[in-house]
N, C-alpha and C positions, 0 to 999 in steps of 0.2 A: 185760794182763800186760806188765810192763817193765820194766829193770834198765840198766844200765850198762858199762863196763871202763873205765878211764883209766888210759892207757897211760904215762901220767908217774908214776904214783905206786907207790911202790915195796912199798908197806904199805895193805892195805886199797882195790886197786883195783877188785874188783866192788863195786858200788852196790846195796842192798837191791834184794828181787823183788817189785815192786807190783803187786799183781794186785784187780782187782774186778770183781762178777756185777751185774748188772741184772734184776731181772723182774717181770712184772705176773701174779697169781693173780689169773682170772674176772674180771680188768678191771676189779676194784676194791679191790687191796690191791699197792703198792708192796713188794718186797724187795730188799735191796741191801745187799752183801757183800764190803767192802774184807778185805784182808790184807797183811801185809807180813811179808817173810822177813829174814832175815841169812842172807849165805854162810858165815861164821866160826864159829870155833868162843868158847867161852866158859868163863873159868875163873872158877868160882864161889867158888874161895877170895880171890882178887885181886877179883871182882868188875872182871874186863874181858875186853876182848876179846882173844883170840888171833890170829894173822895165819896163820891155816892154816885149808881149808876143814873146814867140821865133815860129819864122817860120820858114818855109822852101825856096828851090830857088825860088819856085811859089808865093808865100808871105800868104799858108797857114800856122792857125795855127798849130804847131805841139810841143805839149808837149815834153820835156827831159825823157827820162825813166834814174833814178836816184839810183833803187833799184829796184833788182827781187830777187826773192828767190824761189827754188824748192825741194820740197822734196818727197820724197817716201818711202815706205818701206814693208817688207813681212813675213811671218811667217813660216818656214816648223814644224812639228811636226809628232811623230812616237810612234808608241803602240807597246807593248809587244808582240812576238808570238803568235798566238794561247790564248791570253786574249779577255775574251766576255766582250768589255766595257757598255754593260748594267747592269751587273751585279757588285756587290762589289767583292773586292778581298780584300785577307788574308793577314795577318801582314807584311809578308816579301815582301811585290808585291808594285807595285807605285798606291799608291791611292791619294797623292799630290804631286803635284807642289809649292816646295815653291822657290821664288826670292828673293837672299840675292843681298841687294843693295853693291853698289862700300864702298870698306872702305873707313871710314872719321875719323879717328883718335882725332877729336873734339868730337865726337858725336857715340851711341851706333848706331852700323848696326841694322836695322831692318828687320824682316822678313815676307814677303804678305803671310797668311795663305789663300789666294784663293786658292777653289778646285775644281782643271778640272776633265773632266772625267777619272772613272777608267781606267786601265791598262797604263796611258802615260808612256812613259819609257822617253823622249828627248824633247825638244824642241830649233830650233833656230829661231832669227830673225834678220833681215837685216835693216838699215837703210842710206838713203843717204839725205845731204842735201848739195848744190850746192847754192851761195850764191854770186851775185853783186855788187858795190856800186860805183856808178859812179857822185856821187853829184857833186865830181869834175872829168872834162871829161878826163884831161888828166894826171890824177892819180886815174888809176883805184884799185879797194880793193875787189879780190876774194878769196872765202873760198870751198872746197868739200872737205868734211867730210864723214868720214861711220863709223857705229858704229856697233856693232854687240854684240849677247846674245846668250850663249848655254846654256842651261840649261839640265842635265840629273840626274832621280832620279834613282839610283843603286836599292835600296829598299825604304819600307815605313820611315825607319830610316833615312838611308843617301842620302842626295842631294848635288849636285854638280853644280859650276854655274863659267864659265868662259865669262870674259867680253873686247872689244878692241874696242878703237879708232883710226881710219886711217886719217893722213891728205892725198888724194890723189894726192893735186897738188904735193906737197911735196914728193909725195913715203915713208910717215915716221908713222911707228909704234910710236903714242903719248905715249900713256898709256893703259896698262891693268893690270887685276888683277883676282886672283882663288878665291873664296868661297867653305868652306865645311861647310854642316851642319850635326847633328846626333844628334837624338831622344833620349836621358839618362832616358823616362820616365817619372821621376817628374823633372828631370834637361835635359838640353839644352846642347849643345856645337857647337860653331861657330868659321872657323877659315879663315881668310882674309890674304892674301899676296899678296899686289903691287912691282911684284920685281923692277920695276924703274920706272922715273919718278915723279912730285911733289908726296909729299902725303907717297915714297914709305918708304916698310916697312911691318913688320906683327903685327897681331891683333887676339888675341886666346882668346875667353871667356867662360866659363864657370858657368852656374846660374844655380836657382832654377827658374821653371816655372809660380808657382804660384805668380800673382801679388803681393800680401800683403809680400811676401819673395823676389822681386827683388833685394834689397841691398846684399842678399847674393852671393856672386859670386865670380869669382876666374878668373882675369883677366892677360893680358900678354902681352906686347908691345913691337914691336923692330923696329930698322932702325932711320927715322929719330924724332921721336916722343918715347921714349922707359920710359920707368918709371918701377921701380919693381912690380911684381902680390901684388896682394893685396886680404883678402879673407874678 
């Protein structure tokens, strides 16, 4: 929690009251709770601010809460039958995790070569974020959002990764989109499809692995951004 005074300004010297919570439920669910206050009061016929602290009918002071935001989120994951995750497993088995980011049709997909432990076969996670904005009181501005990641590796070659966004007030599927990868060995292949939504469209590429060879590759665009392969 933190706030301000400055002592040169004549008008509007307290600085909002920022305040934020942190916490972990059972050590597997992130919570976290920003706020932000005004000292001031507010004339809602003008639409601004007053230069005098806002109280209440007592004639304490009492801050505006002007901004909250909450968020959380979770993670489930799942291992292969009968795989002993201390141990390495063999070519065809899930020995990484890899996340292929949302296509961006500016810019090449990249892929996190983090590596969890052996046997993962799946992983999902959850996120929400719930969002106020009441600077002005009697035109409020809410957001609840959820975003979610599946990620499943069939084998050590191929990965799969589906991604969505929810507006919840809304009830409206924003955007999603599929990811495949597969292992070529000394070449890559990666293929992204947004079926709708800004952005949508597909994205199929095809390289060489070895940095000093990236320019080599064999690319493929379609929907709203489409241009011919190129090798």
């Amino acid at each position: 929690m933190n706030t301000s005074y400055n002592f040169a300004n004549d008008k509007y010297p307290l600085a909002n009251l920022s305040s934020s919570v942190r916490a972990k439920i059972a050590k597997k669910m992130n919570l976290d709770l920003s706020l932000s206050h005004d000292f001031y009061d507010y004339n809602n016929e003008t639409g601004q601010r007053i230069n005098s602290i806002n109280k209440n009918n007592k004639g304490i002071p009492m801050p505006r809460l002007i901004n909250a935001r909450l968020s959380t989120g979770f993670r489930f994951q799942g291992n292969r039958i009968g795989t002993d995750t201390k141990k390495d497993v063999k070519e065809d088995s899930t020995s990484n995790l890899y996340t292929l980011d949302e296509p961006n049709f500016n810019n090449q997909s990249k892929i996190n070569n983090r590596k969890p432990s052996a046997g993962k076969l799946w992983s999902t996670s959850l996120s929400f974020s719930y969002s106020i904005n009441k600077t002005n009181p009697i035109n409020l501005n809410e957001t609840f959002w959820m975003s979610s990641n599946t990620s499943l590796q069939l084998t050590r070659n191929w990965r799969m990764q589906y991604n969505a966004r929810f507006n919840l007030l809304n009830r409206d599927l924003v955007n999603h989109n599929f990811s495949i990868y597969r292992d070529l060995h000394c070449w890559e292949m990666s293929i992204n499809w947004t079926p709708n939504g800004y952005g949508s469209g597909f994205y199929l590429k095809i390289n060489v692995k070895s940095p000093t060879l990236r320019d080599l590759k064999l690319e493929q665009r379609g929907g709203i951004f489409t241009r011919r392969a190129n090798f």
